[in-house]
C-alpha distance (Angstrom), angle and dihedral (degrees) to the residues before:
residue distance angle dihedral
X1 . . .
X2 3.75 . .
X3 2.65 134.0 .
X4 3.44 81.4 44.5
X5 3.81 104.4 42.2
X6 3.80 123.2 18.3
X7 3.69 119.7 -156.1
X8 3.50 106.2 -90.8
X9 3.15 91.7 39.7
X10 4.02 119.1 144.0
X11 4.33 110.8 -131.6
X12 4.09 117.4 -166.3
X13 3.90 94.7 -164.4
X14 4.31 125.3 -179.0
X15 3.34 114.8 -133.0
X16 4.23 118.3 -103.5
X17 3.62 118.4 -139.9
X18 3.43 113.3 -113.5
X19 3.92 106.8 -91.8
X20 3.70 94.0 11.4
X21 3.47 119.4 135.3
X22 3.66 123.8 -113.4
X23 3.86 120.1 -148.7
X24 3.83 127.1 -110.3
X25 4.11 107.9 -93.9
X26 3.87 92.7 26.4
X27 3.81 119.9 137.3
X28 4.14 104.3 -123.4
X29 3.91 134.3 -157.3
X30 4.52 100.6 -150.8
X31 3.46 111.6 -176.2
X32 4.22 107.6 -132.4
X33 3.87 113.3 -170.3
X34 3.92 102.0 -53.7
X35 3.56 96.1 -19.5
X36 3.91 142.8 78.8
X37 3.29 122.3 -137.1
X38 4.47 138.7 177.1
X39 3.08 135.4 -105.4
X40 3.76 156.0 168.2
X41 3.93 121.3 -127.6
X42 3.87 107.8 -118.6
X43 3.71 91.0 170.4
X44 3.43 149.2 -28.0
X45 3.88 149.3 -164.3
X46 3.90 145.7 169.9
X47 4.19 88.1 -74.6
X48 3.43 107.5 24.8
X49 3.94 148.7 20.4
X50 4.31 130.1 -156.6
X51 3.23 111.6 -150.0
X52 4.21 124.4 -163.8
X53 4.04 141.0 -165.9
X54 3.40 122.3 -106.1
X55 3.87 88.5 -139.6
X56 3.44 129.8 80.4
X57 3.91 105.4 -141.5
X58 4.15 93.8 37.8
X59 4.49 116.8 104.4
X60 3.21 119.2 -168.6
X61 3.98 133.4 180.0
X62 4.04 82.9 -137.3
X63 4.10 92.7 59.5
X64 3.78 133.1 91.5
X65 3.91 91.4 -0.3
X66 3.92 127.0 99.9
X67 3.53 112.6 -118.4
X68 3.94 137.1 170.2
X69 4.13 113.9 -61.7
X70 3.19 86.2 -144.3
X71 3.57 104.4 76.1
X72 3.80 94.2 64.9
X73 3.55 113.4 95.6
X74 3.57 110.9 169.2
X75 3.93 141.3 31.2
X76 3.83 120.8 -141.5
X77 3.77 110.9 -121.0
X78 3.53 101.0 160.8
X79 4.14 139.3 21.8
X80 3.50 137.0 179.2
């Protein structure tokens, strides 16, 4: 996520109802196996949402591809 987000960095998230709908722009925690990882909302509907990196030269399975809304579970609101 850099520029964004350096490793290291600290997140404070809020938590996301399950099935809610985050907004277009917002900085998301998706849960991926037994991991967490962050991302950028690309887009999102009632089904799905496509997430994005903020960087340029990262690819990631979890970019550009619609998955279930469900497995986000947080929303960045603060880093450090």
């Amino acid at each position: 996520m850099a520029p964004t987000l350096k490793d290291g960095d600290l997140v404070f998230t809020r938590s996301i109802r399950k099935g809610a709908i985050a907004a277009v722009g917002d900085i998301v925690v998706l849960r991926a196996g037994d991991n967490f990882i962050v991302k950028r909302v690309f887009d999102s509907n009632h089904d799905s949402i496509v997430l994005a990196s903020d960087s340029s030269n990262e690819t990631s399975i979890y970019c550009y591809r619609p998955l279930s809304k469900n497995r986000v579970v947080g929303k960045v609101i603060a880093h450090f």
